[in-house]
C-alpha positions in Angstrom: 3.3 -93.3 -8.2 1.1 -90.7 -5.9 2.6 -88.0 -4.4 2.1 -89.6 -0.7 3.6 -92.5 -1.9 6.7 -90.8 -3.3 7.1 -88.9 -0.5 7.0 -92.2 1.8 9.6 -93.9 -0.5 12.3 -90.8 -0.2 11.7 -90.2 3.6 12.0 -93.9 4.0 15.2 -93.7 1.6 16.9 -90.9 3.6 16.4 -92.7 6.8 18.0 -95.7 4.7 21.0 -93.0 4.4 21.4 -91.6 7.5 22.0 -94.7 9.1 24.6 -95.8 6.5 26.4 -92.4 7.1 26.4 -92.9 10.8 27.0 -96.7 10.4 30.2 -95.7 8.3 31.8 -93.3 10.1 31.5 -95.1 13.0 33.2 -98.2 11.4 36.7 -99.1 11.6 37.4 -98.2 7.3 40.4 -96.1 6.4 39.9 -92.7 6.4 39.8 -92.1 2.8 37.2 -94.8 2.3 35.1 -93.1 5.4 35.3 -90.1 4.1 35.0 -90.3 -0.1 32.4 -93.3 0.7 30.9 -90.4 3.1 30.9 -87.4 1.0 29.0 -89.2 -1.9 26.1 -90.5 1.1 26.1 -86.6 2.1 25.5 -86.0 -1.5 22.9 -88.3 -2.2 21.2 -87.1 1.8 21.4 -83.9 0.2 19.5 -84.6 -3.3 16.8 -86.4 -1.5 16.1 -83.5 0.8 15.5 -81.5 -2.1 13.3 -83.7 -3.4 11.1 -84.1 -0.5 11.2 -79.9 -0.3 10.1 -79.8 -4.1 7.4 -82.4 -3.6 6.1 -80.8 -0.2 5.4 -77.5 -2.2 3.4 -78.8 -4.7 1.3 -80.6 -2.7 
């Protein structure tokens, strides 16, 4: 896989994520759901910012 097209795949990932965050908090779960379900989505935001950081500096 190229660079470009890694970087694609992630941005198009986090997007993917973001909306799933949003989409869950503003659902009508419990709370604990919302928020465990929430903290690992955070998480996982998290890793693939990194990853588009440490991809974007060796380009």
């Amino acid at each position: 896989m190229t660079a470009s097209r890694s970087t694609t795949t992630l941005a198009a990932l986090l997007a993917v994520l973001a909306g799933a965050e949003v989409a869950l908090f503003a659902s009508d779960t419990a709370d604990g759901v919302r928020y465990g379900v929430g903290a690992a989505l955070a998480v996982a935001i998290l890793v693939v910012v990194a990853r588009l950081a440490k991809s974007g500096s060796s380009d």
